[in-house]
C-alpha positions in Angstrom: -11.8 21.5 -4.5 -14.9 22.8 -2.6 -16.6 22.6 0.5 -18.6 19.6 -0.8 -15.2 17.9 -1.8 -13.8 18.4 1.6 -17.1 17.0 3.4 -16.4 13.8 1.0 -12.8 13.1 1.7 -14.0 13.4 5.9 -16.5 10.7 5.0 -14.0 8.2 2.9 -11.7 8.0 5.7 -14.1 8.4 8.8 -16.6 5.0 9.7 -16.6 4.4 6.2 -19.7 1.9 6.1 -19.7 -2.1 5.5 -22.6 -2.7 3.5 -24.0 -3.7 0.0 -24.1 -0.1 -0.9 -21.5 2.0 1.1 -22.0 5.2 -1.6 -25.5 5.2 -0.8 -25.1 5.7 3.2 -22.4 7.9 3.0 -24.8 10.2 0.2 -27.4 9.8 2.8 -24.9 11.0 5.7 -23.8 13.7 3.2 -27.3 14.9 2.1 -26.0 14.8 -1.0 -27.3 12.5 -4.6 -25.8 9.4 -4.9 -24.6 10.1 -8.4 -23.5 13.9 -7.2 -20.8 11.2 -5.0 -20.1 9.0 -7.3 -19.0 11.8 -9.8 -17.0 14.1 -7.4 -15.2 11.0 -5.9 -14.1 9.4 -9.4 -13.4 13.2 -10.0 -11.2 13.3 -7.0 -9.7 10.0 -7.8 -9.0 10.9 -11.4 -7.0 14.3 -10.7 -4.9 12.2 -8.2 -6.2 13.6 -4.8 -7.6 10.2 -3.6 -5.1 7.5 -4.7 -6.6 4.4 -3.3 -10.3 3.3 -1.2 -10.0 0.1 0.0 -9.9 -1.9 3.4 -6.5 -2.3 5.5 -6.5 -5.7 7.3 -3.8 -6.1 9.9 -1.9 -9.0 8.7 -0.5 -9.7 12.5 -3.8 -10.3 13.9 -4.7 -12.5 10.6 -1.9 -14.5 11.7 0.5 -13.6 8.8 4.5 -12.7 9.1 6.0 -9.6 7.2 9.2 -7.5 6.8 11.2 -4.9 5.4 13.4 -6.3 2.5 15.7 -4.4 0.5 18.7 -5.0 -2.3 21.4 -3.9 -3.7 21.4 -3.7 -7.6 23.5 -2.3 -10.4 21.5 0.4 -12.2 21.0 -1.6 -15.4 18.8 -4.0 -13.9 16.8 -1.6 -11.5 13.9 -2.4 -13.8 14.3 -6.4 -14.2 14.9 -6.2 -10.9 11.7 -4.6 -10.2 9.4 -6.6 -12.3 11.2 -9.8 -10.7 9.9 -8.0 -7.0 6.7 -7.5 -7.9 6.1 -10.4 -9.7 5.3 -11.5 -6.3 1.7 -10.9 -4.6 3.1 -11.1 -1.2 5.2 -7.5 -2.0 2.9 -5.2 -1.0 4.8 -1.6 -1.8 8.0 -1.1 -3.2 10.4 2.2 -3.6 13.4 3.0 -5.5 15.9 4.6 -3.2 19.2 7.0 -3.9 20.8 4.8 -2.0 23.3 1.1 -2.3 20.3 -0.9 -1.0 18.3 0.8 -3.7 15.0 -1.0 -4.0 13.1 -1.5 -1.1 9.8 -3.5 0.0 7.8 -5.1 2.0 6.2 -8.8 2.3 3.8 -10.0 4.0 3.3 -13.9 3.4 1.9 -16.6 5.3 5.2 -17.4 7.7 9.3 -16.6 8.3 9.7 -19.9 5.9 7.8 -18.1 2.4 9.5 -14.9 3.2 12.6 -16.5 3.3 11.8 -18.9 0.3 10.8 -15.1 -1.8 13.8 -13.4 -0.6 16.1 -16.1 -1.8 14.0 -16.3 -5.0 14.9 -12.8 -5.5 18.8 -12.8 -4.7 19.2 -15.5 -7.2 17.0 -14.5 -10.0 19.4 -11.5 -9.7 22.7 -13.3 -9.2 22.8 -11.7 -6.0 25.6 -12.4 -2.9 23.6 -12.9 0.6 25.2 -9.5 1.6 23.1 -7.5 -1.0 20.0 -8.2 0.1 18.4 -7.2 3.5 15.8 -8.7 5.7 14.8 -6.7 8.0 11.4 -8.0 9.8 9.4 -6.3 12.5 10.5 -6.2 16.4 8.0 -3.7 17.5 4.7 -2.7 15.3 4.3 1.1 15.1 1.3 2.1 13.2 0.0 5.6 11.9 -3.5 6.3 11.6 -3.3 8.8 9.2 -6.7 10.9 8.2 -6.0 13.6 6.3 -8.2 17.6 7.3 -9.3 19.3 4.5 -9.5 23.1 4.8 -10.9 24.4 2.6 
């Protein structure tokens, strides 16, 4: 990565702009060529440096419920177990863990009810007992803002 790259990854994260054409205002911010953008940023995406661009709404003030969820699953059905999870649209991440609550994730669905309505999906797709899996929804939001500083 070079300067350029650096000056690039400040301009994804920072007051990235709403419009028709987002690449073309941050080019112009940039004094860079649209396409000389367009190229380092797939670049950037391709070798794994950017993993994601793309809006994040806050569900709360939407008016939407989430939790933590986790369960506890033998190791030979980690993967059904998995594709069962995120068959669901309302799993936003999930993570395999070392641990006996070994796959964890989190939901964010309409209200308590569909949260509880997917969680109880899950336990008895997997022939769960109510003790393996956890629900574990928010008491207090705590939010990062993370922005990452390139030195370059």
């Amino acid at each position: 990565m070079d300067e350029q790259d650096c000056r690039i990854l400040d301009a994804l994260q920072n007051n990235f702009p709403l419009s028709e054409r987002p690449y073309e205002i941050i080019a112009q911010r940039l004094q860079i060529p649209c396409d000389e953008l367009w190229d380092r940023t797939r670049k950037l995406i391709s070798e794994g440096v950017v993993r994601r661009i793309g809006a994040s709404l806050d569900s709360h003030k939407l008016g939407f419920c989430s939790t933590l969820a986790a369960i506890n699953c033998q190791a030979d059905v980690i993967e059904q177990a998995a594709k069962i999870i995120g068959q669901f649209p309302e799993v936003t991440h999930s993570y395999l863990r070392n641990d006996n609550f070994n796959i964890w994730f989190t939901l964010i669905a309409i209200d308590e009810e569909r949260i509880e309505c997917i969680l109880e999906q899950i336990r008895t797709s997997l022939s769960l007992e109510p003790s393996q899996i956890l629900n574990l929804p928010m008491k207090r939001l705590f939010k990062l803002n993370a922005r990452f500083k390139v030195v370059h």
